[in-house]
C-alpha positions as CSV (number, residue, x, y, z in Angstrom):
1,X,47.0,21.3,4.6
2,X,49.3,19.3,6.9
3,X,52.4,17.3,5.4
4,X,50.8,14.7,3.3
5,X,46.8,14.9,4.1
6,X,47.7,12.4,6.5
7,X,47.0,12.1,10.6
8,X,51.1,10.7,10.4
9,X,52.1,14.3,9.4
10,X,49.2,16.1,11.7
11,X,50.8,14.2,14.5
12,X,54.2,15.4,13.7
13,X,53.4,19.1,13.7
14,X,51.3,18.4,17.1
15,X,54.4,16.8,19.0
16,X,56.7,20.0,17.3
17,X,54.0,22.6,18.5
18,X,53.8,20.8,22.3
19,X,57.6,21.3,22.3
20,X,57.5,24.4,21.6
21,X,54.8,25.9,23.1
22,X,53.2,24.3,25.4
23,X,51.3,25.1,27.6
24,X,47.9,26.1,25.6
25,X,46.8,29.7,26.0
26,X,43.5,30.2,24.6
27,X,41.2,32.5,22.9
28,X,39.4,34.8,25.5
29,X,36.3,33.6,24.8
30,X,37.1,30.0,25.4
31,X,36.8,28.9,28.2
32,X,34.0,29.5,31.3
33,X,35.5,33.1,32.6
34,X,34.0,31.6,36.0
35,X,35.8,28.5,36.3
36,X,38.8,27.9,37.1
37,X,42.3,28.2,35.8
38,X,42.7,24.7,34.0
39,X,46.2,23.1,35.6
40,X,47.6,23.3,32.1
41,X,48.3,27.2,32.2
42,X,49.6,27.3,35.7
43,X,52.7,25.2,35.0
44,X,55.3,27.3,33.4
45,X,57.9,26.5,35.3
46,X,57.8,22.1,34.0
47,X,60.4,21.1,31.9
48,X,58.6,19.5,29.1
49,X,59.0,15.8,27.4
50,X,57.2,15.1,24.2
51,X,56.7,11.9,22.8
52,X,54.3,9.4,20.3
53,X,52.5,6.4,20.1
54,X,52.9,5.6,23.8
55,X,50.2,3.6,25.9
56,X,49.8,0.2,27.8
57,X,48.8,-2.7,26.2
58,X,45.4,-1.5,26.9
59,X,45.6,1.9,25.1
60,X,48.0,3.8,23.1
61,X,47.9,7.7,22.9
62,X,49.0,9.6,19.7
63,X,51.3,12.1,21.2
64,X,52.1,12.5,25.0
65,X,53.8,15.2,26.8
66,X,54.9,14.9,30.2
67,X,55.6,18.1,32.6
68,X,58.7,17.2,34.6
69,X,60.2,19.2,37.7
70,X,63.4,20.7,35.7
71,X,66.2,20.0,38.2
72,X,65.1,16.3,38.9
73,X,64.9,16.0,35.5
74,X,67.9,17.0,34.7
75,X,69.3,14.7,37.7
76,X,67.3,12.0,35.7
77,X,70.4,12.8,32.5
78,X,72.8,10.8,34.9
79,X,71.4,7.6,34.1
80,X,71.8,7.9,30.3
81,X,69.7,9.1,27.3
82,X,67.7,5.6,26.8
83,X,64.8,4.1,28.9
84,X,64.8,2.4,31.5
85,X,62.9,-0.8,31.4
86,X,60.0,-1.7,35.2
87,X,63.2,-4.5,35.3
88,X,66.0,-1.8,35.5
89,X,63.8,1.0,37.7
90,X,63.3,-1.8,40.5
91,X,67.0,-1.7,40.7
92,X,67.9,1.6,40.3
93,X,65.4,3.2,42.5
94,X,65.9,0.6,45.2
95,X,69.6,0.9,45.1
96,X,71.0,1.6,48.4
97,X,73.6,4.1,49.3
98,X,76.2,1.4,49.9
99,X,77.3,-1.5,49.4
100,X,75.0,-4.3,49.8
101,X,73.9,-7.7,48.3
102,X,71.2,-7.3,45.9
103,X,68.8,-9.8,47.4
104,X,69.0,-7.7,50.8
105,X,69.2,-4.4,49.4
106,X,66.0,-4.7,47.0
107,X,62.3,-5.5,48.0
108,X,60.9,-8.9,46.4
109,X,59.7,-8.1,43.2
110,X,57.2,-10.7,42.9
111,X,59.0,-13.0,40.3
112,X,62.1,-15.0,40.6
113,X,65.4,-13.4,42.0
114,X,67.1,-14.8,39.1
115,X,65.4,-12.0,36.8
116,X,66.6,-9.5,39.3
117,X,70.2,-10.7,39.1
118,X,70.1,-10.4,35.4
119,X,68.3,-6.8,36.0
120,X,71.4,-5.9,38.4
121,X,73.8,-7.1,35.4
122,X,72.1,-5.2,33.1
123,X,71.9,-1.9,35.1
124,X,75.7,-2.1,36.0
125,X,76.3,-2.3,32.3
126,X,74.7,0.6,31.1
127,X,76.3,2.3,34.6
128,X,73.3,3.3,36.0
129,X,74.6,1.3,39.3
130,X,77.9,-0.1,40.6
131,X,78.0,-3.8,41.1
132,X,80.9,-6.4,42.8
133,X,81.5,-9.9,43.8
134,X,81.8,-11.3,47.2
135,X,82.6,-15.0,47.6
136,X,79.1,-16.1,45.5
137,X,77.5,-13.0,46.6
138,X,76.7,-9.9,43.9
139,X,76.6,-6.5,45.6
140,X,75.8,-3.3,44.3
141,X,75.3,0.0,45.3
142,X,73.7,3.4,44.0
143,X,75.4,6.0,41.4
144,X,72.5,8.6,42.2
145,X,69.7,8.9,44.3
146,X,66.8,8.3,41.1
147,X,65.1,11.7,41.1
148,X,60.9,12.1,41.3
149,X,61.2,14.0,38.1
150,X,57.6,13.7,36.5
151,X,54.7,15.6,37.5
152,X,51.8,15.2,35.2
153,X,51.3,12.8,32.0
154,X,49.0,14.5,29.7
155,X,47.3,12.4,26.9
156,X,46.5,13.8,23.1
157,X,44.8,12.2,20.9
158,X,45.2,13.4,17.2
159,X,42.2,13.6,14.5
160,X,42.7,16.1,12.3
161,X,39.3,15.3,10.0
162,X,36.7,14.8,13.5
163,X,33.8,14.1,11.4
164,X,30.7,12.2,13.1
165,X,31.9,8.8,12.5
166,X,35.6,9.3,13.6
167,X,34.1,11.3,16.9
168,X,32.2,8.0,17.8
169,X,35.0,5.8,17.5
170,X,36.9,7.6,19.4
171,X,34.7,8.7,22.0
172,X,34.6,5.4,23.6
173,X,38.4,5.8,23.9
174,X,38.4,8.5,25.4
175,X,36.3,7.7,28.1
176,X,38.6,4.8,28.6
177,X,41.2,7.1,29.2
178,X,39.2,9.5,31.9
179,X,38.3,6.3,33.6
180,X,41.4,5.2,34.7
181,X,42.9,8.1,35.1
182,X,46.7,7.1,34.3
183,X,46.6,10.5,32.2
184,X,45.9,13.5,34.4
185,X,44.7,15.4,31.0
186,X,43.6,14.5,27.7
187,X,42.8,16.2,24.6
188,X,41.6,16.2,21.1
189,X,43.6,17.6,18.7
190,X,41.9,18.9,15.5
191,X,42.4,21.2,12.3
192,X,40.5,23.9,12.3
193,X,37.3,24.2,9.5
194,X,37.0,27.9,9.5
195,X,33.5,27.5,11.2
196,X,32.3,30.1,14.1
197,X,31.6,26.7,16.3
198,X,34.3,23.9,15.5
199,X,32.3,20.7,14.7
200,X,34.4,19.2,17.1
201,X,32.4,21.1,20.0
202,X,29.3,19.3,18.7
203,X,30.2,16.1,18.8
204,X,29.8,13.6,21.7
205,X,32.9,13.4,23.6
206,X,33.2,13.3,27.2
207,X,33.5,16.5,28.4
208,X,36.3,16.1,31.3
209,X,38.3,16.3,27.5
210,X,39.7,19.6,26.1
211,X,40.0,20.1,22.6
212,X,43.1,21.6,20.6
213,X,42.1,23.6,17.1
214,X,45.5,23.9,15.3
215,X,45.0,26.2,12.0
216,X,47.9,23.9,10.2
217,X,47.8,26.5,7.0
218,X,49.6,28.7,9.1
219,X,52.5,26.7,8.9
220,X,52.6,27.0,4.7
221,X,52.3,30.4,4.9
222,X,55.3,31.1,7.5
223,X,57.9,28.5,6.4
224,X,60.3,30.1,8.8
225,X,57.8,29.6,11.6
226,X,57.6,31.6,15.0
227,X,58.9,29.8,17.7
228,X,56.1,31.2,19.6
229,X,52.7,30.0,17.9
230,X,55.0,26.8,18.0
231,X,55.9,24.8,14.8
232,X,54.7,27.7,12.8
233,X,51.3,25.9,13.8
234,X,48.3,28.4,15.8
235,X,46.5,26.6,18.1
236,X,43.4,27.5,19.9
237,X,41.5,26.2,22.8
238,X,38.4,25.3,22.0
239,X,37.2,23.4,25.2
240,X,39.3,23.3,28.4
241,X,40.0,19.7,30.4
242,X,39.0,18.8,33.0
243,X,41.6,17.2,35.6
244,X,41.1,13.6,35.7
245,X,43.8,12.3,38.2
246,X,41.9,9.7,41.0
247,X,41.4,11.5,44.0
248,X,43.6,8.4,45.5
249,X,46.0,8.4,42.3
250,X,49.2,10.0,44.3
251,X,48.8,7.2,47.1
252,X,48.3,4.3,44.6
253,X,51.7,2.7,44.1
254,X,50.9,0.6,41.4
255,X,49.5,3.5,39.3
256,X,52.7,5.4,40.1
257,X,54.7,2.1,38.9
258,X,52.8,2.5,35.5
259,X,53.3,6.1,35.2
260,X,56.9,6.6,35.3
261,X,57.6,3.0,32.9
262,X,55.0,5.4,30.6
263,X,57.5,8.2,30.9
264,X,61.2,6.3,30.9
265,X,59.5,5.4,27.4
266,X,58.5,8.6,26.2
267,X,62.0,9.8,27.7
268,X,64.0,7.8,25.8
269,X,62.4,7.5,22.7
270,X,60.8,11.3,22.0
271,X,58.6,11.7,19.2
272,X,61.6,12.2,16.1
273,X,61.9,8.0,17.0
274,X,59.5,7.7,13.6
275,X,62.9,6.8,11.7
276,X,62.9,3.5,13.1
277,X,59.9,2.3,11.1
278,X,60.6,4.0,7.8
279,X,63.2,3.6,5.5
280,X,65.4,7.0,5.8
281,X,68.5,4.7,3.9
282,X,66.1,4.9,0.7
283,X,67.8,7.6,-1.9
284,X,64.0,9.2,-2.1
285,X,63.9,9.8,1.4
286,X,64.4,13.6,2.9
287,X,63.3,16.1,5.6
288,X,61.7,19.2,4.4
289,X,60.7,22.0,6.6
290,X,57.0,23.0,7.4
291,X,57.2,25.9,9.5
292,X,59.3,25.0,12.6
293,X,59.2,21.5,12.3
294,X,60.4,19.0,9.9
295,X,58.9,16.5,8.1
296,X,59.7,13.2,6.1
297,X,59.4,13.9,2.4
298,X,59.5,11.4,-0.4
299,X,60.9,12.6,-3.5
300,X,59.6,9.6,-5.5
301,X,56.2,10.5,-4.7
302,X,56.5,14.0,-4.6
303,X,54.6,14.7,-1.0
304,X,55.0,13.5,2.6
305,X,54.8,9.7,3.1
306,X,53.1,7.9,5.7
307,X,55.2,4.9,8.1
308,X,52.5,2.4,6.2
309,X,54.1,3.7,2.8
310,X,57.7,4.1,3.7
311,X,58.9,0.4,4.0
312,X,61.1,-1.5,1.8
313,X,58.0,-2.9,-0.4
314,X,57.4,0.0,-1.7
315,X,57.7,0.3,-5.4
316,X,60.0,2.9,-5.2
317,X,61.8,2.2,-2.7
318,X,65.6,1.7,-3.7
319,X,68.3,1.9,-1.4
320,X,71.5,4.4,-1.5
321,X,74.1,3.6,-3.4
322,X,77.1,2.2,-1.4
323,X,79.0,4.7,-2.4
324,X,77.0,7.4,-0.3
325,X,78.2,5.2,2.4
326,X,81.4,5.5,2.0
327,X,81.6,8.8,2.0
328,X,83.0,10.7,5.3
329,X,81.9,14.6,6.7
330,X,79.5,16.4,6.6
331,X,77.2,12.8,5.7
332,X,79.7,10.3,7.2
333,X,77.7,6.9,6.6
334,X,75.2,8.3,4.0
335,X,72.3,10.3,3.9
336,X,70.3,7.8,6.0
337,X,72.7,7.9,8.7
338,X,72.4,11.9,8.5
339,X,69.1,12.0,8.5
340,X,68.8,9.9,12.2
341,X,72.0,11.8,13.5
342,X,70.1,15.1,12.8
343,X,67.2,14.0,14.5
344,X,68.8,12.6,17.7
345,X,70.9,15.9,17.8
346,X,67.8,18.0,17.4
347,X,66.2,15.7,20.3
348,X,69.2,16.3,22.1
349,X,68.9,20.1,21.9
350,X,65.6,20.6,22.6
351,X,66.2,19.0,26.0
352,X,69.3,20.8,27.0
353,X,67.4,23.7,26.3
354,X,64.4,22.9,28.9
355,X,67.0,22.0,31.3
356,X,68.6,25.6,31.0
357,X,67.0,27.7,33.6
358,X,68.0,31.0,31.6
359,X,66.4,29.9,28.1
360,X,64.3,32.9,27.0
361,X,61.6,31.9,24.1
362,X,62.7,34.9,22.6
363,X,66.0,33.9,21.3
């Protein structure tokens, strides 16, 4: 089974498989051999971006993954590792070439110009643009041109158990999410039953959404993991998306707006971000490996914790002793600090590795 019997450590091993291997290929016998070639297995040339729990305050998908154009992408690394917030894009991609004041230089925004000139102090902060007084006036001017570096937003929601009643609640979702569109793909994500048919092909979801089988098993059996089938994880296609971008969508600036605040999110936060809502400075707390990816463990408990059980009221929660603190390399700042400085450097790694033209998936 997946880490813990629970959809936390389904989603994990999702977002480690998209990172590794997407795009899906499936099974021959699929997909209509008379339709046509779903968008998803024509794009091997996107850099890919995997995050979770992303959305709009209307709806938040499980795990996203966004296909990016490499080189812009990796033009999109000059303005820092973190987000940037609809505040800070107004600035930097309306930034002119030289020097200017900001009030000339940037369209209204539709809100005060006093948020804007906090905007402009914030972007010249983090150095993402260059900024000077004249007399009472505050100029600034471009670092880089901000690159068009996403492509396509595709939406996955994860249920490993798609019983009946989960396939009705979540139905309704998804047909949230094909109406407006602000995905250009979505998918179900499910663990496989061993079944000729998947239940999941009998239940009623919309069918413009394609459904992921992943045989998590695999993963227990092949600790080392291929980086191939991804995550040690094989996934199957059960049902190929449709594509459900607006036939408008690439003319609809407000749509656009939404899309690439969707993706500075997913950018800067990735999907190893789930540290920041447990408790990895709690002496039970470690990473194990299950297959290629890896996964929180609780030693207290013996299995994989949820983000619902990992706080600080848990019984068994009990912080590290200050002495681990202390302590300089290899675990400089304690195990907790490790633990997050692994992930960001794993993060870190997988991205530079997307960026690299050469990388072969071999090595």
């Amino acid at each position: 089974m997946y880490p813990g019997d629970a959809e936390f450590g389904f989603e994990l091993l999702v977002c480690r498989w998209a990172e590794e291997a997407w795009p899906p290929t499936g099974r021959g016998d699929a997909a209509d051999p008379d339709s046509a070639t779903p968008l998803s297995q024509t794009r091997g040339d996107d850099a890919i971006v995997v995050a979770r729990q992303l959305g709009t305050a209307e709806r938040r998908w499980d795990t996203v993954v966004l296909e990016c154009d490499p080189e812009a992408l990796a033009a999109r690394g000059a303005f820092g590792p973190d987000e940037l917030d609809s505040d800070l894009l107004h600035v930097v991609r309306n930034a002119p070439a030289e020097w200017a004041w900001y009030r000339d230089a940037l369209p209204h925004p539709g809100y005060p110009w006093r948020y804007v000139r906090a905007a402009v102090h914030r972007a010249a902060d983090r150095g993402v643009v260059e900024r000077r007084r004249r007399g009472n006036r505050i100029q600034l001017r471009r670092t880089a041109p901000y690159p068009d570096w996403l492509r396509r937003i595709v939406a996955i929601e994860n249920k490993p158990d798609l019983d009946a009643a989960a396939a009705r609640a979540l139905s309704e979702q998804l047909r949230f999410d094909v109406g407006t569109g602000l995905a250009d793909e979505v998918w179900v994500a499910t663990a496989t039953t061993g079944d000729r048919v998947e239940p999941a092909l009998l239940e009623d979801l919309p069918v413009d959404v394609g459904i992921l089988a992943f045989d998590v098993d695999a993963a227990e059996g092949d600790p080392g993991g291929s980086l191939l089938a991804g995550a040690g994880v094989d996934a199957s296609v059960e049902w190929y998306p449709s594509e459900v971008t607006p036939p408008e969508g690439d003319r609809d600036d407000a749509r656009r707006d939404r899309r690439l605040e969707l993706a500075e999110r997913a950018y800067g936060r990735g999907w190893r971000s789930y540290h920041g809502t447990m408790r990895p400075d709690c002496r039970h707390f470690e990473l194990r490996r299950f297959g290629r990816g890896l996964v929180p463990y609780c030693a207290a408990k013996g299995r994989s914790q949820t983000v619902a059980e990992c706080v600080d009221s848990c019984s068994e929660f009990e912080p590290e002793p200050p002495a681990w603190r202390t302590r300089g390399w290899p675990i400089e700042g304690g195990p907790g600090a490790g633990i997050k400085t692994l992930l960001r450097q794993r993060r870190e790694w997988v991205r530079s590795r997307e960026l690299d033209a050469g990388f072969d998936p071999d090595t």
